[in-house]
C-alpha positions as CSV (number, residue, x, y, z in Angstrom):
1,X,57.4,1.6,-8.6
2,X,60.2,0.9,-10.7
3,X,64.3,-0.2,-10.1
4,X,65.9,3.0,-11.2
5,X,68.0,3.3,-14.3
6,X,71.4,5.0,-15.2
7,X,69.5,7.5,-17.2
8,X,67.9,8.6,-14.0
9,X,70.5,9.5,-12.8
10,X,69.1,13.4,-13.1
11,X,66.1,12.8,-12.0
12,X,67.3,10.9,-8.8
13,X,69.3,13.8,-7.9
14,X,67.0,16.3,-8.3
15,X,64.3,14.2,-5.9
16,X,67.1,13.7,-3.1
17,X,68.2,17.1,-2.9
18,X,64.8,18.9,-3.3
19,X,63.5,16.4,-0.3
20,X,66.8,16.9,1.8
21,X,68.1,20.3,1.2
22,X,67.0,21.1,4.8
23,X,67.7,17.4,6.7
24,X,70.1,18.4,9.5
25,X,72.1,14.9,9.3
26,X,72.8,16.1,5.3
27,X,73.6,19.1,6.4
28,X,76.1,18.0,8.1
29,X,78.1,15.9,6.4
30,X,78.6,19.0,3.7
31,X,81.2,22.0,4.4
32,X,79.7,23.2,7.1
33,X,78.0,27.1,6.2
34,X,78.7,25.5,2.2
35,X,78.2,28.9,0.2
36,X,76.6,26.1,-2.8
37,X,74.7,24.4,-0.6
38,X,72.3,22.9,-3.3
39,X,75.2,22.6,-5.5
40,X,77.2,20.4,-2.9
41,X,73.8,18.4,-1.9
42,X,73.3,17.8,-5.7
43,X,76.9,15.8,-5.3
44,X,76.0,13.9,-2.1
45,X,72.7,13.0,-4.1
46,X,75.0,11.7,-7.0
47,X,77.3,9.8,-4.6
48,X,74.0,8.1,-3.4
49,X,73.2,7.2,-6.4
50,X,76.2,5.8,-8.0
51,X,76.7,3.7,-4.9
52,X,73.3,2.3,-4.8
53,X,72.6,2.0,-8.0
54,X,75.5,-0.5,-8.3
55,X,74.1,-2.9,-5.5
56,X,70.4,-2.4,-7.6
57,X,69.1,0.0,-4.3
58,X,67.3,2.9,-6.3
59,X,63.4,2.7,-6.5
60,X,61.3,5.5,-8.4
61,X,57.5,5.7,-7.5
62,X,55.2,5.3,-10.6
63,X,54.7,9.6,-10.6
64,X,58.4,9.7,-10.8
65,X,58.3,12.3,-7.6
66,X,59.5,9.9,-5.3
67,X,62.8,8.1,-4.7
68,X,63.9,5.0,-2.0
69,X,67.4,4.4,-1.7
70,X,67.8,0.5,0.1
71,X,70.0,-2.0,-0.8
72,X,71.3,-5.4,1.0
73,X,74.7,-3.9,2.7
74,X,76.9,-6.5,1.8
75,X,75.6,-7.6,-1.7
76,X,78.7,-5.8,-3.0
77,X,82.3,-5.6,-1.8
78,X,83.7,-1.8,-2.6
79,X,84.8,-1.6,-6.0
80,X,87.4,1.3,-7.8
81,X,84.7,2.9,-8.8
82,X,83.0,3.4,-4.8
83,X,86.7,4.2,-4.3
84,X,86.3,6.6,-7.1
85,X,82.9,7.9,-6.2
86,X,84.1,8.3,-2.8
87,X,86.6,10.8,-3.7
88,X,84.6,13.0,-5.8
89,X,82.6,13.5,-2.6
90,X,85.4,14.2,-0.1
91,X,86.8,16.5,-2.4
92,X,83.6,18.5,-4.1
93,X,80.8,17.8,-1.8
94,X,82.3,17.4,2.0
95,X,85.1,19.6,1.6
96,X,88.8,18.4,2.4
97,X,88.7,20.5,6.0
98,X,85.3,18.4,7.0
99,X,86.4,15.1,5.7
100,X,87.9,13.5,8.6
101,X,85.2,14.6,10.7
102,X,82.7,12.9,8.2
103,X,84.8,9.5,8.3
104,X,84.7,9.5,11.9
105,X,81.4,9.9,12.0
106,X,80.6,7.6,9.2
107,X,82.9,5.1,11.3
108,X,80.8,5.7,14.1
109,X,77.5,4.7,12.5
110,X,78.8,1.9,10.8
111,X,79.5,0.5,14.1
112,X,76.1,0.6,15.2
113,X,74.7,-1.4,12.7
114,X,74.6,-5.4,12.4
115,X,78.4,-6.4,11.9
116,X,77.4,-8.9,9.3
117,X,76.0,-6.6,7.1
118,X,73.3,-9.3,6.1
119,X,70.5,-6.6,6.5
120,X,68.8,-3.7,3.8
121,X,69.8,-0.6,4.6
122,X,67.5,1.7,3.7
123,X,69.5,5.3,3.0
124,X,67.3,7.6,2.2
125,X,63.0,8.1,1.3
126,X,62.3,11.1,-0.8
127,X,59.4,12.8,-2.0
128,X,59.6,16.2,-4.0
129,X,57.0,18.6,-2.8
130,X,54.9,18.1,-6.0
131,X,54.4,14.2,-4.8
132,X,53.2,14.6,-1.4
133,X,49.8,13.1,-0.4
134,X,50.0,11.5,-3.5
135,X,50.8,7.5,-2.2
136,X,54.4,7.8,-3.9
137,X,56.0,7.8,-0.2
138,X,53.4,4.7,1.1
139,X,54.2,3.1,-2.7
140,X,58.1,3.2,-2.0
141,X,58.1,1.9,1.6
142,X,55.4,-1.3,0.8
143,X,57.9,-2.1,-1.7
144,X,61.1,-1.8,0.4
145,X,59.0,-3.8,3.2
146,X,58.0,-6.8,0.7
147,X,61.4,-6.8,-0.6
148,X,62.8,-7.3,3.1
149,X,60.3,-10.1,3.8
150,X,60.9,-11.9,0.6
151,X,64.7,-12.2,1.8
152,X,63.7,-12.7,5.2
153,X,66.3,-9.8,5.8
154,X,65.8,-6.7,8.5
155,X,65.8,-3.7,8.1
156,X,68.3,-0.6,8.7
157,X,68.2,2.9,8.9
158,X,69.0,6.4,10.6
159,X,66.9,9.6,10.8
160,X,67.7,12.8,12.3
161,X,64.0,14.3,12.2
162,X,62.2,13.5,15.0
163,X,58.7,13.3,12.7
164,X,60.2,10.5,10.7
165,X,61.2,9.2,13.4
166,X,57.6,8.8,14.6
167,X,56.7,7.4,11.3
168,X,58.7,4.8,11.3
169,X,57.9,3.7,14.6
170,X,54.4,3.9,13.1
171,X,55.5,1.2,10.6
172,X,57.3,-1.2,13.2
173,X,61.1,0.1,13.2
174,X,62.4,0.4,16.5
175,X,64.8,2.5,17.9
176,X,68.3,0.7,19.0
177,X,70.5,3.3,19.1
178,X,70.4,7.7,20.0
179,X,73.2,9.5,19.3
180,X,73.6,12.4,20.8
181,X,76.1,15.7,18.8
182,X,76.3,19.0,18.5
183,X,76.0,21.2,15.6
184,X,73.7,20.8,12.9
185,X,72.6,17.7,13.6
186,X,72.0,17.5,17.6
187,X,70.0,13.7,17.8
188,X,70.6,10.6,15.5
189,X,68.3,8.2,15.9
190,X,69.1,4.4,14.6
191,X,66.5,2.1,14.0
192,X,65.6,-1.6,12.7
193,X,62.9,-3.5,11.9
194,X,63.4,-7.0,12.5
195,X,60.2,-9.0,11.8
196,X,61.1,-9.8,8.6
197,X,64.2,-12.3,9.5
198,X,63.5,-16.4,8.7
């Protein structure tokens, strides 16, 4: 596994919306029925990057199929650029009739979480189709895990597919949170894993 690079900023992208051009939650923060639908994930993917990759959150697995996306939430206050970033997304990937509905639901999530923001939050885990069974998945997470223990920091995340949401429970996150919507997305669930806090 290696800390991602600017120049994979291509790659990245192509990973995260190869691995979540079906996930309901992405689905829908986009326009909802998006006729560009790969197009308009492809932005969300760049978004992710750009704001991760400035708080040094973007891991590639050693076959290059696989991408993590976890960062320490408040490493970084919001710069011009997130402002910037954040923009581009409202007005080519979520769609200026959907963006209020996306703030209040980003607002609502935000709200769940630890109000310090001294925890990782770990965005998003993808593995292009090519990588699966192949360890680059396992590879990602053991890295995200050692980095939380080293910083004695827990961990964050959502899911809205219930089979990850088994998996994680697998590996020790616990659910805190369900949020219950209609639509695309019908169940969020929000989880941590706190063993790793000194």
């Amino acid at each position: 596994m290696r800390q991602a690079e600017k120049r994979d900023l291509t790659l990245v992208v192509n990973i995260i919306t190869e691995a979540f051009i079906d996930n309901p939650s992405v689905n829908s923060v986009i326009a909802p029925n998006a006729k560009h639908k790969k197009r308009r994930i492809e932005g969300l993917a760049k978004y992710v990057f750009l704001t991760a990759f400035a708080r040094k959150g973007v891991y590639i697995s050693t076959d290059e199929t696989g991408v993590a996306v976890c960062y320490r939430y408040n490493a970084k206050k919001e710069s011009v650029s997130d402002y910037w970033n954040q923009a581009v997304l409202a007005i080519g990937t979520i769609g200026l009739r959907n963006v209020f509905k996306v703030l209040k639901r980003d607002a609502y999530i935000k709200s769940k979480r630890q109000a310090d923001g001294n925890f990782l939050y770990f965005w998003f885990l993808g593995v292009k189709d090519s990588g699966k069974g192949n360890g680059a998945a396992y590879e990602l997470q053991k890295a995200i895990f050692e980095e939380a223990e080293k910083m004695g920091l827990p961990i964050y995340l959502e899911t809205s597919i219930a089979k990850n949401y088994r998996v994680y429970k697998r590996f020790g996150f616990e659910p805190y949170h369900i949020w219950k919507t209609e639509g695309i997305c019908n169940e969020l669930w929000f989880m941590r894993k706190l063993n790793y806090v000194n």
